[in-house]
C-alpha positions as CSV (number, residue, x, y, z in Angstrom):
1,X,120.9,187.1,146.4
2,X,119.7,187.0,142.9
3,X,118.4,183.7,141.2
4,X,121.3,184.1,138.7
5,X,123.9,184.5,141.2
6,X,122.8,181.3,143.1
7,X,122.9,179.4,139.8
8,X,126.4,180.7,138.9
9,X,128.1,179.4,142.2
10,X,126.1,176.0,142.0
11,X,127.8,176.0,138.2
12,X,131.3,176.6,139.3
13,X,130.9,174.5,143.0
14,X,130.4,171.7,140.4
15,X,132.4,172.0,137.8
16,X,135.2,172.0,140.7
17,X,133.3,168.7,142.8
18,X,133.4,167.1,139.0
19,X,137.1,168.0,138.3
20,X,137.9,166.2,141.8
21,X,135.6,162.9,140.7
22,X,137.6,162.9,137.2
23,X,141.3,163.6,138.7
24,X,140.6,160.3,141.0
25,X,139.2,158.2,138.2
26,X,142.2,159.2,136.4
27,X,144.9,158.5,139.5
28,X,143.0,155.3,139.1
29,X,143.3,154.5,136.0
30,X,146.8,155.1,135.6
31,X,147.8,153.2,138.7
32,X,146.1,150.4,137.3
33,X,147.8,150.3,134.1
34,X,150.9,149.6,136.1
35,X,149.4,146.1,137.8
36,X,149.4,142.8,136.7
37,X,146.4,141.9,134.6
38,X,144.0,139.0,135.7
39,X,140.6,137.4,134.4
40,X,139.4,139.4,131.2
41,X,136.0,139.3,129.5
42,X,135.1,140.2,126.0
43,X,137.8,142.4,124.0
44,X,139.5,143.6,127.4
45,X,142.9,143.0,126.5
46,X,142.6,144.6,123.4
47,X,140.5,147.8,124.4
48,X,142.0,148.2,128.2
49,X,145.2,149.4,127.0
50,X,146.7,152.6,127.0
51,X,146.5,153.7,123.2
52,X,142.4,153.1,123.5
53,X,142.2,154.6,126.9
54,X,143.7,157.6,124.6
55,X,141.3,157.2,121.9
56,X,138.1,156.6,123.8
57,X,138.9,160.1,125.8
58,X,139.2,161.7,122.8
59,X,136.2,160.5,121.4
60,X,134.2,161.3,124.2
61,X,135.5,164.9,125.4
62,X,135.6,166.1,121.7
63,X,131.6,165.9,121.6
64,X,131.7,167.0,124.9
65,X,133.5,170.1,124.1
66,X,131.7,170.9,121.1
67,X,128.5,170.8,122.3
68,X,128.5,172.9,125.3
69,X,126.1,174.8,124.2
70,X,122.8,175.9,125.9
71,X,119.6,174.3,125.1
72,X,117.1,176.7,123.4
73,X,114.9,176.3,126.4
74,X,113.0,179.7,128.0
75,X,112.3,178.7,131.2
76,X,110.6,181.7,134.2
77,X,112.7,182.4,136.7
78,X,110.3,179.6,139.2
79,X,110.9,177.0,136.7
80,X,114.9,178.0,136.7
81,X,114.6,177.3,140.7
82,X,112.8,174.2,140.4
83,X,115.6,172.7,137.6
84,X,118.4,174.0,139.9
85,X,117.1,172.3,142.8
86,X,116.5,169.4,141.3
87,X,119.4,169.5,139.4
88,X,121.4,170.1,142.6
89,X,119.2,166.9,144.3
90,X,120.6,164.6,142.2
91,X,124.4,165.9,140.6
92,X,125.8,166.5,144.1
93,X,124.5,163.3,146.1
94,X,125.6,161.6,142.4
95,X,129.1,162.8,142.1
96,X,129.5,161.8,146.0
97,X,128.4,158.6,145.8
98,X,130.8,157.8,142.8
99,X,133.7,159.7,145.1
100,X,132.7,157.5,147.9
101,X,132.3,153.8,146.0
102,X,136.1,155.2,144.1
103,X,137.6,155.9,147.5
104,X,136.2,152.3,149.1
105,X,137.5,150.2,145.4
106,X,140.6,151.9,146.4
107,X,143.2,149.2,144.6
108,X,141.0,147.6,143.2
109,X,139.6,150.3,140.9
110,X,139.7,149.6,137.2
111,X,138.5,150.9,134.1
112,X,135.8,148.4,132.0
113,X,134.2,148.8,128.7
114,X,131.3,147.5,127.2
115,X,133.1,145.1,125.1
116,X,134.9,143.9,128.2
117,X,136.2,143.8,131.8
118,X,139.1,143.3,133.0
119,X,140.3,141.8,136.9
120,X,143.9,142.2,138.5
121,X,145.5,139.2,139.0
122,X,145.1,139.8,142.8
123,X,141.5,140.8,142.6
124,X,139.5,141.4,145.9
125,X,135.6,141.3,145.9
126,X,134.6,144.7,147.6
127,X,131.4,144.7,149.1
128,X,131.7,147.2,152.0
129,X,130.9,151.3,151.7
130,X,128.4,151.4,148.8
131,X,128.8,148.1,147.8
132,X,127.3,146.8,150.4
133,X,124.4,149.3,149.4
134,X,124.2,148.9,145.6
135,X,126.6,146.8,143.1
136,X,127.3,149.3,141.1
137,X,127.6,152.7,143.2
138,X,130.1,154.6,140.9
139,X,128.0,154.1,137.2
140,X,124.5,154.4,139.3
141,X,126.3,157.9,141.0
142,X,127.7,159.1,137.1
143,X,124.1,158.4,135.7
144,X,122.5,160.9,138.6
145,X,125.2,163.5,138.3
146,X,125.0,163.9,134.5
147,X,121.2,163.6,134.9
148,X,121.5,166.5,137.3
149,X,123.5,168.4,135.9
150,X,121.3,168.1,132.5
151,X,119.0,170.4,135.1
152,X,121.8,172.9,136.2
153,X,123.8,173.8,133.0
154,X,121.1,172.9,130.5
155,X,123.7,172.1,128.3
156,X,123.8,170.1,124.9
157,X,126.7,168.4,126.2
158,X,124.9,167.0,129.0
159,X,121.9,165.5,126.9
160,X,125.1,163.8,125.2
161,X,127.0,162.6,128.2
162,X,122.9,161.5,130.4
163,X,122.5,159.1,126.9
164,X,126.1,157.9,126.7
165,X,126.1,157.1,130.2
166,X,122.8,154.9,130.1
167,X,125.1,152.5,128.0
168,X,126.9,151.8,131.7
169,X,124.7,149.4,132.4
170,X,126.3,147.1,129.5
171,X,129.6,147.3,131.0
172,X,128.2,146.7,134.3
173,X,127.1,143.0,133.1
174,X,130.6,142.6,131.8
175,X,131.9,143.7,135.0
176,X,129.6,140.9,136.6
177,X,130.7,138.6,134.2
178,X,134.0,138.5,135.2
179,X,133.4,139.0,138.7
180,X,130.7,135.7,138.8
181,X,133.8,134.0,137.0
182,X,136.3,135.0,139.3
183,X,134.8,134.7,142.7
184,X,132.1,131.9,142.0
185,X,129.9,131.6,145.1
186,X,131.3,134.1,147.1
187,X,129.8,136.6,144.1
188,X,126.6,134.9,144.0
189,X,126.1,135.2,147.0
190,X,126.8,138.7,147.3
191,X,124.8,139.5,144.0
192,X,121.6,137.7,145.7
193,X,122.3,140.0,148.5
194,X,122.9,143.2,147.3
195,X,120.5,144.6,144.3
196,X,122.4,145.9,141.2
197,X,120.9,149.6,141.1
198,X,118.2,150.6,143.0
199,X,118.7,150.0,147.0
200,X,116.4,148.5,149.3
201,X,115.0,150.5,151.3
202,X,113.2,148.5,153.5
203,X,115.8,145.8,154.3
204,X,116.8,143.1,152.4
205,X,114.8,140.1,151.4
């Protein structure tokens, strides 16, 4: 089987894993709009609506859109290989682990911004699944995805999106703002437990 064959079912295997990741995000977001609202941080009742939901996707998928384009990049047919496993390394184990941490929120999935976060009024702390592995499981899954599949499509649209999606770590420490708020002790001691990004890998302190 040719080199370009084998890249042109990785393509389509993920555009279809990332269609599932987005369709669940977006079951999740609209359930959500439909609960009652808790603890907020920042500008979350003004930006967690639906209008902005609107906007913001607008904003975002428009670039992305436009800019599907490929890179101006030659690359030999061993370098190709080497991107595409690579790429593959990191966008498939990424878009998992952001199914996976999506599946454990369950309920308790939201959607955040960097100008604020946003609790239900019968907010639970998760900290099984992923959780228990990383805090933030879905935005550190995204940020390996789109870094990965910078490698496999090569795409202008996923220099944009890898950038963008560095600017998760913001909304994270919103996220934890209103989380420390919330759940007081019970948080800290889970945050002193469980590193943010990066797990441990030899066992925890």
């Amino acid at each position: 089987m040719s080199l370009g064959i084998i890249e042109w079912w990785v393509r389509e295997v993920g555009a279809g894993s990332a269609l599932v990741c987005l369709l669940a995000a977006l079951a999740g977001m609209a359930r959500g709009l439909r609960r009652p609202r808790g603890r907020t941080t920042g500008l979350a009742r003004k930006v967690l609506r639906l209008p902005a939901y609107l906007l913001i996707s607008v904003l975002f998928f428009s670039p992305c859109f436009l800019l599907w384009r490929p890179l101006p990049l030659m690359l030999s047919a061993a370098a190709r290989a080497v991107a595409l496993i690579l790429g593959a390394l990191l966008f498939f184990p990424g878009l998992a682990l952001y199914l996976w941490a999506r599946l454990t929120l369950g309920e308790m999935y939201n959607v955040s911004s960097s100008m604020g976060a946003q609790l239900y009024a019968d907010h639970r702390l998760v900290t099984r699944g992923p959780f228990a592995l990383v805090r933030h499981p879905m935005y550190l899954g995204i940020i390996l995805a789109s870094a990965g599949g910078l490698l496999i499509y090569r795409t202008w649209t996923l220099v944009f999106t890898t950038v963008t999606f560095l600017g998760l770590v913001l909304r994270a420490r919103r996220e934890e703002q209103a989380l420390a708020a919330e759940f007081a002790e019970q948080w800290e001691a889970y945050r002193q437990r469980v590193p943010g990004w990066i797990p441990r890998i030899l066992g925890r302190r």
